[in-house]
N, C-alpha and C positions, 0 to 999 in steps of 0.2 A: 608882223601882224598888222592888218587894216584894221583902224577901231570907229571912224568916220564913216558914215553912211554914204556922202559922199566919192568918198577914195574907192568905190569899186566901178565908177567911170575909168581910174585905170587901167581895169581890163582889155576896155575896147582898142583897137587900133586907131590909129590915127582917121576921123573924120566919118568913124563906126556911128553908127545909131544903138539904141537899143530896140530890139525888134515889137516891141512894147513894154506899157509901164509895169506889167505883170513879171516879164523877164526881169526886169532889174531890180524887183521887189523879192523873187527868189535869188536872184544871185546874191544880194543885200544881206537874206534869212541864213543863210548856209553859209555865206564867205565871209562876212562882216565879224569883228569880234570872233574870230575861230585862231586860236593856235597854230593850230597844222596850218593853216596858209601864212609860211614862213616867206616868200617873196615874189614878187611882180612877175614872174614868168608862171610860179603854180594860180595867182590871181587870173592872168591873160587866157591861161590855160583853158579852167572851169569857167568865167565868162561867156567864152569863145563857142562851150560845150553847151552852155544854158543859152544862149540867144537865137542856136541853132534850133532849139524845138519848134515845132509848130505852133504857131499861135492857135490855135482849138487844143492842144493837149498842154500848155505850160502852169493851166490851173489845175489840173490834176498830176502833175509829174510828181515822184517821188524819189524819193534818197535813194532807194534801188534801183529804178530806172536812171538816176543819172550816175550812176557808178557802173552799172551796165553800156551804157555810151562814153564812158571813158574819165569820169570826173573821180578825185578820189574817196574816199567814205573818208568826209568831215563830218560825223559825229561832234558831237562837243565833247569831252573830258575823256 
């Protein structure tokens, strides 16, 4: 588990950007402090899925729609 705000820079690949501060600010809300993200490939994974949004749709994206695109339902508890 990531518990660092931080550590979900790991997601990215080598020399990645974040496709804005929005994206990292959801990846942050959903993957930070979550359980179920037990190691750096499911971290790489769901980053990989949340920076691909569009920037016009990533302030409205929801828990369904990125489970729908391939992320898994990180739910908390």
């Amino acid at each position: 588990m990531y518990i660092v705000p931080d550590m979900i820079d790991l997601g990215l690949d080598e020399g990645q950007k974040w496709a804005s501060a929005a994206h990292r600010e959801v990846a942050q809300k959903i993957l930070i402090g979550n359980p179920r993200v037990t190691g750096r490939d499911v971290l790489h994974h769901n980053v990989q899925i949340i920076n691909a949004i569009p920037p016009d749709k990533i302030k409205t994206v929801t828990l369904a729609d990125l489970v729908a695109l391939g992320c898994g339902d990180y739910r908390m508890g």
